[in-house]
VEXROLUM-370146 format. One line per field, with one value per residue (C-alpha): residue number from 0; x, y, z. Coordinates in nm, 4 decimals, decimal comma, padded with zeros to 6 digits. Layout:
BEGIN
n c(NUM;...)
c1 c(X;...)
c2 c(Y;...)
c3 c(Z;...)
//
This chain:
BEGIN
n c(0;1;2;3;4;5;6;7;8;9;10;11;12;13;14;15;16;17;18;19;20;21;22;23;24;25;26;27;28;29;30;31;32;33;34;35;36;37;38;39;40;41;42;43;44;45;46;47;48;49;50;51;52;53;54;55;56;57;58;59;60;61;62;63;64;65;66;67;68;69;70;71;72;73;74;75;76;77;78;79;80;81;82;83;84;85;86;87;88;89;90;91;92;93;94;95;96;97;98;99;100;101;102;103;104;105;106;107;108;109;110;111;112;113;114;115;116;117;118;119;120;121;122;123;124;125;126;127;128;129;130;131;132;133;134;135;136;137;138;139;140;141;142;143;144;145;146;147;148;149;150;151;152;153;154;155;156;157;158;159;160;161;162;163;164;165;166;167;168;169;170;171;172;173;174;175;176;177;178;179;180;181;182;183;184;185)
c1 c(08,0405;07,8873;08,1366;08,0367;08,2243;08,1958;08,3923;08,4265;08,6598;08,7085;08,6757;08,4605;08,1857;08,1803;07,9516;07,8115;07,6540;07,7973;07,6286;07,4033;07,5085;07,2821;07,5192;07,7531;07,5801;07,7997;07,7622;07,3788;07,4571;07,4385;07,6924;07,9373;07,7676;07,3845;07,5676;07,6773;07,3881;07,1390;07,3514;07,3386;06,9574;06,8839;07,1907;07,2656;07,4254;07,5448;07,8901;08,0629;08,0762;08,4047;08,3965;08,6072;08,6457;08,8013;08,9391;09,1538;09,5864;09,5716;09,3288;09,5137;09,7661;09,9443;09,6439;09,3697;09,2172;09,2850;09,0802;08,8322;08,7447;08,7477;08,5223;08,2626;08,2680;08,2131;07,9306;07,7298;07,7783;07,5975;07,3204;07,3188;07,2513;06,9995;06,8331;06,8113;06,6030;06,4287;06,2995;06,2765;06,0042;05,8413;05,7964;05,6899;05,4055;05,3050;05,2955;05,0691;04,8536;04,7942;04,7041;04,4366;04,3002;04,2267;04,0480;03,8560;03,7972;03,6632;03,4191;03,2648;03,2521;03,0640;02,7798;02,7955;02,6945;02,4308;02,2767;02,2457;02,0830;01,8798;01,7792;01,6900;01,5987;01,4894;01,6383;01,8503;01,9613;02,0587;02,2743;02,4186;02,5331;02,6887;02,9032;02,9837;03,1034;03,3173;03,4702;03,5349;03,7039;03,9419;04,0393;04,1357;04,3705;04,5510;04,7915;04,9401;04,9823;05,1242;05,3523;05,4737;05,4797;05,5993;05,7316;06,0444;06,1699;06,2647;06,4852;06,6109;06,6907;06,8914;07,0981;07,1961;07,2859;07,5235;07,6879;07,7489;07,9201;08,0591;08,2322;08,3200;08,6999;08,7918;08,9999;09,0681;09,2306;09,3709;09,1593;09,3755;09,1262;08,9210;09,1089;09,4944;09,6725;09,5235;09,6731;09,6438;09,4713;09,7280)
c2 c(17,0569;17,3788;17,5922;17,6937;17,9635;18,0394;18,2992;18,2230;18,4331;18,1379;17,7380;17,6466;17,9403;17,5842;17,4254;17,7120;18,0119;18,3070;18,5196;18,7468;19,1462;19,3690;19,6045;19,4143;19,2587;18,9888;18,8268;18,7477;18,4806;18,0976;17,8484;17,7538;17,4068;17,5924;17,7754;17,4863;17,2823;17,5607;17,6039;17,2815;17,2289;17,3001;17,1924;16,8860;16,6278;16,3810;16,5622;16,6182;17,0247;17,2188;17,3774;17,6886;17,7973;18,1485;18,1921;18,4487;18,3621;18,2602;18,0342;17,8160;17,5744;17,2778;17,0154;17,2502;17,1055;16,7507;16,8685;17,0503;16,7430;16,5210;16,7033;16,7825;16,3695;16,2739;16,5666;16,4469;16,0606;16,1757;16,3390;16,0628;15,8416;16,0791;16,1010;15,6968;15,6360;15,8901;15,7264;15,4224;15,5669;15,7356;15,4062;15,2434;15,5355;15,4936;15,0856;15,1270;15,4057;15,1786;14,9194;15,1421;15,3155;14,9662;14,8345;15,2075;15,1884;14,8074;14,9737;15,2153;14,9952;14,7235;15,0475;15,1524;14,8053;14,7631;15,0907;14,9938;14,6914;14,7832;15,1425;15,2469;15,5983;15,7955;15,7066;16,0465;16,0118;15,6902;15,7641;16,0914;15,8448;15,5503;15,8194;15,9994;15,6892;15,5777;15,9157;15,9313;15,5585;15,6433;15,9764;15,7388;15,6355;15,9957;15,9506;15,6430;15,6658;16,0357;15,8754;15,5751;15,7062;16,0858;16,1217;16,0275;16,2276;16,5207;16,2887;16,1086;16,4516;16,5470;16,2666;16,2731;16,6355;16,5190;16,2578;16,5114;16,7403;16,4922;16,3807;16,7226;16,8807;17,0840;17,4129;17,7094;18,0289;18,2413;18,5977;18,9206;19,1439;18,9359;18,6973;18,6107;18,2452;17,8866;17,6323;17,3013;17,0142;16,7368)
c3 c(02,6749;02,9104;03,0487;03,4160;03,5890;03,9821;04,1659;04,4870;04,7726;04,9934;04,9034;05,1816;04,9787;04,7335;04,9835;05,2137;05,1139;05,2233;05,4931;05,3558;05,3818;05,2406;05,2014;04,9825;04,6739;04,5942;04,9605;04,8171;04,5869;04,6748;04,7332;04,4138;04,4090;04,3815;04,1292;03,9308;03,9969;03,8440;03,5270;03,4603;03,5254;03,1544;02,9858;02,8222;03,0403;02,7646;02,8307;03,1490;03,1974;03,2584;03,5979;03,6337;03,9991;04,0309;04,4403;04,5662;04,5328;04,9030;04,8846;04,6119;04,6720;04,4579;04,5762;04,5484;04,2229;04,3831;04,6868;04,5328;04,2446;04,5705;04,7825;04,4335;04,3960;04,7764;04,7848;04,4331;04,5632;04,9075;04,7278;04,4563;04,7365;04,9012;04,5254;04,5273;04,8538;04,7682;04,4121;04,6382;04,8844;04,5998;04,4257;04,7751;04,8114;04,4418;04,4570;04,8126;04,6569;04,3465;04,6212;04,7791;04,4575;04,2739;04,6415;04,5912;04,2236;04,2659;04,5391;04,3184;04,0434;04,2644;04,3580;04,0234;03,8835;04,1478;04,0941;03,7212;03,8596;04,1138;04,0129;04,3611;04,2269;03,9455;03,6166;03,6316;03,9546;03,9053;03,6063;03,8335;04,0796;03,8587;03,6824;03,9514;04,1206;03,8165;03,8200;04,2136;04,1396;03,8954;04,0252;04,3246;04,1004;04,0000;04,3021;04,1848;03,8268;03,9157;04,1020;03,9213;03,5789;03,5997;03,9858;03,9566;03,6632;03,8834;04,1085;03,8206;03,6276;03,9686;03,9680;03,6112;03,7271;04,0481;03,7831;03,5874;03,8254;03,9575;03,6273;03,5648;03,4755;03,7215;03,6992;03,9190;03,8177;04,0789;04,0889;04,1227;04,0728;03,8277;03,6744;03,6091;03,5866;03,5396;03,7783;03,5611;03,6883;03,8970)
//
């Protein structure tokens, strides 16, 4: 199960980065959930993680687990959802580039065969242009088959990644200094 640990000095720095100061180093870092989301872009999912969010005392109250583990769920289900019609126009784009590369590939095929045929030129320059119209056909195709067969891996891999956040126990430890007390999970 990965262990992620954010330290955050207000809640709302879960879902908004913080204003960038150049003068103050920790003000450079992302949001928490950019935080979360990149430790968990290599890990193994098969798990739900253990998120540890470290605030300052006055930002922690009895519900603040409750609220955080709320807003983490309604925020991964939004970009689940995002994620899905995403794979869906993806798949649209692949299926109507398939469409137009097999109409293209057909084409080429069709001059190809009637240049074997025919041999309107030179034997050489008819063999130039048969291959080279075979090759111009199926690299018609690239867009498609790039599409349908290895596109949606990223989108899928970032959904597994919101599910797992999403799934994930939720703790936050009040920071006095560094660190000091865990409030349990309600």
């Amino acid at each position: 199960m990965p262990h992620i640990s954010v330290h955050l000095k207000h809640r709302s720095n879960l879902f908004e980065s913080r204003t960038p100061d150049p003068f103050e180093d920790e003000n450079l870092y992302p949001s928490g959930i950019e935080q979360i989301h990149k430790e968990l872009t290599d890990s193994d999912l098969r798990t739900p993680p253990r998120i540890t969010i470290t605030l300052p005392s006055a930002e922690i109250a009895e519900d603040t687990v409750d609220q955080i583990q709320y807003a983490l769920e309604r925020t991964c289900r939004h970009e689940e959802d995002q994620l899905k019609k995403e794979m869906r126009s993806a798949r649209w784009e692949g299926i109507k580039a398939l469409q137009t590369g097999v109409v293209f590939l057909l084409i080429c095929m069709l001059g190809a065969f009637f240049i074997q045929k025919a041999e309107p030129f030179g034997e050489f320059l008819n063999f130039i242009l048969e291959e080279g119209l075979f090759i111009i056909g199926w690299v018609s195709m690239w867009r498609s088959v790039d599409l349908l067969l290895f596109g949606w891996w990223p989108l899928h891999r970032e959904g597994r990644i919101y599910r797992a956040i999403r799934s994930a126990k939720v703790e936050v430890e009040a920071a006095e200094g560094r660190w000091a007390r865990n409030i349990p999970a309600v």
